[in-house]
N, CA and C atoms as a LAMMPS dump frame, in Angstrom:
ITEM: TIMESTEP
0
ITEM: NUMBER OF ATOMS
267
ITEM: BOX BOUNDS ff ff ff
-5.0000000000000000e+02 5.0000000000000000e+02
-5.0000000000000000e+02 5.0000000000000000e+02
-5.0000000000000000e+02 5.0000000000000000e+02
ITEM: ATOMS id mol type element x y z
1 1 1 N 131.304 376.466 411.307
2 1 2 C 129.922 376.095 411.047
3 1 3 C 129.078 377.335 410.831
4 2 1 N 127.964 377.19 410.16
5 2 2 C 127.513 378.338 409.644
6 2 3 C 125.684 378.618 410.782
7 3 1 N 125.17 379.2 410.806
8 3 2 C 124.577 379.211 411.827
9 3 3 C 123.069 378.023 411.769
10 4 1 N 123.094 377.576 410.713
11 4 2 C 122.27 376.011 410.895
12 4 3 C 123.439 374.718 411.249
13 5 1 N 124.293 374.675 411.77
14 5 2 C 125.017 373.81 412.215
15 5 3 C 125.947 373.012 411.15
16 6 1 N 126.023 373.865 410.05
17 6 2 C 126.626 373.188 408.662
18 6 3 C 128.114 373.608 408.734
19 7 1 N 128.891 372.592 408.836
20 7 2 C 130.406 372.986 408.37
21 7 3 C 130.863 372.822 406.808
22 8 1 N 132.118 372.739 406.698
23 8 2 C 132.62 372.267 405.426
24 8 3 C 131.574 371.259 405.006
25 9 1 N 131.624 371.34 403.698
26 9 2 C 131.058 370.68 402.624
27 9 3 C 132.03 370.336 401.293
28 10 1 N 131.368 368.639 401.047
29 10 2 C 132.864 368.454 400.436
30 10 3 C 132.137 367.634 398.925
31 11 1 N 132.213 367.77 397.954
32 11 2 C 131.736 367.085 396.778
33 11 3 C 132.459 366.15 396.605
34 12 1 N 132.365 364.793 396.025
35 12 2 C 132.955 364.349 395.412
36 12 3 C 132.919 363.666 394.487
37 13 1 N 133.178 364.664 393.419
38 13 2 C 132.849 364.005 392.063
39 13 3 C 132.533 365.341 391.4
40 14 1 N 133.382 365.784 389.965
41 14 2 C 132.862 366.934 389.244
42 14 3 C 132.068 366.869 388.327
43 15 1 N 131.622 365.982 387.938
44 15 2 C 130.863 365.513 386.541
45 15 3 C 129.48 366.402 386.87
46 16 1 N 128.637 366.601 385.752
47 16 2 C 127.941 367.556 385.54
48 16 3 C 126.749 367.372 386.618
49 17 1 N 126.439 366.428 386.886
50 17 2 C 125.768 365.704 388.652
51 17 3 C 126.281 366.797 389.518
52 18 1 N 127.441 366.504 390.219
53 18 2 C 128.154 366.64 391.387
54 18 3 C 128.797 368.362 390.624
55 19 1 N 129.086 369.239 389.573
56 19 2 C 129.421 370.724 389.673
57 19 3 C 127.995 370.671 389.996
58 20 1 N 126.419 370.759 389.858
59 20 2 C 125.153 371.097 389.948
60 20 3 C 125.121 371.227 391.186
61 21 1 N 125.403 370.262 391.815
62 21 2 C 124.788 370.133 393.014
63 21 3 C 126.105 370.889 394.041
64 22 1 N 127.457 371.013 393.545
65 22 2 C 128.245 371.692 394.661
66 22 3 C 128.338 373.302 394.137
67 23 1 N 127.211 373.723 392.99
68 23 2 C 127.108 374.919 393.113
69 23 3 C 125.583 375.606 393.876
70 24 1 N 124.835 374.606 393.861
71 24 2 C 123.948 374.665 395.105
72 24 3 C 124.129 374.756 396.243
73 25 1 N 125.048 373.904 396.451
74 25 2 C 125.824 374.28 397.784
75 25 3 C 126.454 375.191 398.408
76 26 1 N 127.516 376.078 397.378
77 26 2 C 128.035 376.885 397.829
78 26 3 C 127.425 378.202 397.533
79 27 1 N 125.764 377.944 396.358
80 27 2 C 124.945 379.405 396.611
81 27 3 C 124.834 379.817 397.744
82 28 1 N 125.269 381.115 398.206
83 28 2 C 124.821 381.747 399.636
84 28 3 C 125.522 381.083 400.834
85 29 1 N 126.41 380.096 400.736
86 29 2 C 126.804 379.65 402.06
87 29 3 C 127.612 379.989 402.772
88 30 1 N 127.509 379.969 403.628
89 30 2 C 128.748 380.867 405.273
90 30 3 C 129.926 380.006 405.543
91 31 1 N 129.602 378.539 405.184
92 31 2 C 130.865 377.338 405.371
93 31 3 C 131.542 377.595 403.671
94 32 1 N 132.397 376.462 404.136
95 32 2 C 133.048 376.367 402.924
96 32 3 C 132.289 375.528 401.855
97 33 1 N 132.795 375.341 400.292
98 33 2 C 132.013 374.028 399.513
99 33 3 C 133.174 374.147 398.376
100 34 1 N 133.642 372.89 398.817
101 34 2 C 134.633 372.163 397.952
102 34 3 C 134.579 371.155 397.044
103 35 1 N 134.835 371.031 395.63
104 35 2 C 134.553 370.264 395.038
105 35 3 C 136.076 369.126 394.598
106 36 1 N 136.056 368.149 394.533
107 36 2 C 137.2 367.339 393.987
108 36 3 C 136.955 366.828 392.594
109 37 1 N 137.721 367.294 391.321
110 37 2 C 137.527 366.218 390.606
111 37 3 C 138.67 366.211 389.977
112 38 1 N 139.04 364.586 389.35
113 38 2 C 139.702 364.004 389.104
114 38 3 C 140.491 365.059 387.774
115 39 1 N 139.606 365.496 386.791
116 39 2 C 140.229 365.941 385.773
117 39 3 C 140.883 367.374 385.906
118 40 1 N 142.564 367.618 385.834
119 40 2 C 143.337 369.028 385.786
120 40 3 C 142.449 370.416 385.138
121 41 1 N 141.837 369.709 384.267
122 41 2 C 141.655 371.232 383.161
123 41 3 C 140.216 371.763 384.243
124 42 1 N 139.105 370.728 384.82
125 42 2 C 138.015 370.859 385.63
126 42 3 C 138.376 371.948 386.815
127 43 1 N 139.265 371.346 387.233
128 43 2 C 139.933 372.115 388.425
129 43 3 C 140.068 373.667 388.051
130 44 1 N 140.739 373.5 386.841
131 44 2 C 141.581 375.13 386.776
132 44 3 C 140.442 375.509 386.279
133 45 1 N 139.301 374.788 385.473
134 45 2 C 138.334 375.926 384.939
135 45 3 C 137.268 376.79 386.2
136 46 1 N 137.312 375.492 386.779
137 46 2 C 136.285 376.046 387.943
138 46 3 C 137.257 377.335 389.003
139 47 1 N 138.365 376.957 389.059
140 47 2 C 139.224 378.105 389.828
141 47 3 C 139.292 379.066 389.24
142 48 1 N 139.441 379.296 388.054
143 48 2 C 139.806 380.133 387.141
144 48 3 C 138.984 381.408 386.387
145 49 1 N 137.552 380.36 386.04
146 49 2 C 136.791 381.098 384.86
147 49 3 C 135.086 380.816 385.796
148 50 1 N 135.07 380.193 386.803
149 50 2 C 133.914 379.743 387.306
150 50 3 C 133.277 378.514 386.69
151 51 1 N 133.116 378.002 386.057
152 51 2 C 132.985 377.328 384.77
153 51 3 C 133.587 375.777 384.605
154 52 1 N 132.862 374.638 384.948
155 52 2 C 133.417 373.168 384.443
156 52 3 C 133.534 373.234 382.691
157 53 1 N 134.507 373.362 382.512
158 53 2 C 134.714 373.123 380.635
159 53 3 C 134.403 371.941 380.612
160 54 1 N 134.58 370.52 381.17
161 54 2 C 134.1 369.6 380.242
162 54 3 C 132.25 369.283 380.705
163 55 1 N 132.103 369.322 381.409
164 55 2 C 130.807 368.736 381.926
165 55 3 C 129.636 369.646 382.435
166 56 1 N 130.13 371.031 382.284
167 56 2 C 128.512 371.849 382.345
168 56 3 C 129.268 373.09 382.057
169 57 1 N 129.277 373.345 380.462
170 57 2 C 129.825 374.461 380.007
171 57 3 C 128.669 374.983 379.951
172 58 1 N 129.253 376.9 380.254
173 58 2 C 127.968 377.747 379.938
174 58 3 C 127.199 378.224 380.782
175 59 1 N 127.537 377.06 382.523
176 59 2 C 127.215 377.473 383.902
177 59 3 C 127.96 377.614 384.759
178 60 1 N 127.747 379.308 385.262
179 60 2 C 128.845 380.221 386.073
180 60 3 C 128.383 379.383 387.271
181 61 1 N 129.159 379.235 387.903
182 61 2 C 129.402 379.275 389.419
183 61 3 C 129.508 379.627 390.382
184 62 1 N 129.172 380.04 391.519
185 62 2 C 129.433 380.61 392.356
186 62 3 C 130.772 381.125 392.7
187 63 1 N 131.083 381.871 393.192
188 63 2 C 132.617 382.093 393.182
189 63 3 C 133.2 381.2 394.708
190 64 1 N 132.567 381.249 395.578
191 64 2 C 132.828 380.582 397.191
192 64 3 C 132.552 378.692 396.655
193 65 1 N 132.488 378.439 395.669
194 65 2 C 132.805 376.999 394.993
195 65 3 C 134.317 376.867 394.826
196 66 1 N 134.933 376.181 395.67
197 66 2 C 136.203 375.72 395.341
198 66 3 C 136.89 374.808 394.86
199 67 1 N 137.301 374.438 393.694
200 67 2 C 138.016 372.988 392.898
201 67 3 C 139.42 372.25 393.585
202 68 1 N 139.161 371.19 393.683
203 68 2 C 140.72 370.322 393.898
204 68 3 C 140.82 369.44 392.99
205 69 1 N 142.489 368.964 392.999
206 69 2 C 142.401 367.751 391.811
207 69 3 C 143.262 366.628 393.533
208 70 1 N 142.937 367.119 395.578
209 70 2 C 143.424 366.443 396.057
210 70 3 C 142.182 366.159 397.035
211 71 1 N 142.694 364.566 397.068
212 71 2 C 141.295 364.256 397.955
213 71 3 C 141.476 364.627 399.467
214 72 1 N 142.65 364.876 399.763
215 72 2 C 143.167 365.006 401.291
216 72 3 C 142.675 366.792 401.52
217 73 1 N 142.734 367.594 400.372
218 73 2 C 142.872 369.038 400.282
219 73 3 C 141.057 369.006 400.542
220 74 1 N 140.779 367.783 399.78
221 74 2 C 138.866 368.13 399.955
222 74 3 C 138.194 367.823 400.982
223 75 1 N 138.863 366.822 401.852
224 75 2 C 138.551 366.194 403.122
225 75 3 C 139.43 367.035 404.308
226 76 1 N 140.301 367.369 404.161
227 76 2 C 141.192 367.711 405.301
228 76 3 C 140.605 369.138 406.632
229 77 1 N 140.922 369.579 407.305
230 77 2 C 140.875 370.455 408.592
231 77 3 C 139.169 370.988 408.112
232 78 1 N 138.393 370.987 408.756
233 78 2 C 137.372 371.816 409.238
234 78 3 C 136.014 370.983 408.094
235 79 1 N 136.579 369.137 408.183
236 79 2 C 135.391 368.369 407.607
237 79 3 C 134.906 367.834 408.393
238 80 1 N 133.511 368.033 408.404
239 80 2 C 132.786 367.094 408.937
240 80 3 C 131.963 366.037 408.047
241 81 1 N 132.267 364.415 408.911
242 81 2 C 132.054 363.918 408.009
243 81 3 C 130.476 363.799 407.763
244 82 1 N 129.881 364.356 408.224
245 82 2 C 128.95 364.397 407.785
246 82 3 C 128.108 364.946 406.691
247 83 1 N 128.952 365.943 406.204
248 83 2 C 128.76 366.855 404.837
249 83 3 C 129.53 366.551 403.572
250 84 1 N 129.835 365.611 403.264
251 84 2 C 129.862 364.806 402.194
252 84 3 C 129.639 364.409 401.338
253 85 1 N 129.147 364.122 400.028
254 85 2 C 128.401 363.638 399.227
255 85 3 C 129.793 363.254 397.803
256 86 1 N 129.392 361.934 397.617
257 86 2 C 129.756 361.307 396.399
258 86 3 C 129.28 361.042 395.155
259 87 1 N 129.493 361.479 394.137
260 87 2 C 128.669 361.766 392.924
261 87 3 C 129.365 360.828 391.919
262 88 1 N 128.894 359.79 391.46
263 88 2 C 129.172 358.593 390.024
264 88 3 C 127.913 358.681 389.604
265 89 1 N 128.337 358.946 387.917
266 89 2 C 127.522 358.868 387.02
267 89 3 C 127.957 357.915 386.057
């Protein structure tokens, strides 16, 4: 937990909603901020290049923003469920 009482943070959903808002999240943060989304190439771009190629090309990312394509990998050890958020557009 980071010293306002915030642990892991977990997105879910990469679409251009949910990268916005889990790179807000992981601006400046001391916890972790994990994002899940469904699409392979999302994943590797955001791991890779900083960068969602399909849904918000052109905006770098934080680097402490982390991509999964597993929901267990986005939820698993050091979640609280309280830091959560689900993103459908």
């Amino acid at each position: 937990m980071d010293e306002l009482g915030v642990g892991k943070v977990a997105i879910i959903g990469a679409g251009s909603w949910g990268t916005t808002l889990g790179g807000l999240a992981a601006d400046g943060a001391s916890s972790p901020t994990v994002i899940w989304a469904r699409e392979p190439e999302v994943v590797e771009g955001i791991q890779r290049e900083g960068e969602n190629p399909l849904f918000l090309v052109g905006h770098r990312l934080p680097s402490t923003l982390q991509a999964t394509g597993s929901l267990e990998e986005a939820l698993g050890e050091g979640f609280d469920c309280g830091s959560w958020i689900v993103v459908r557009g």
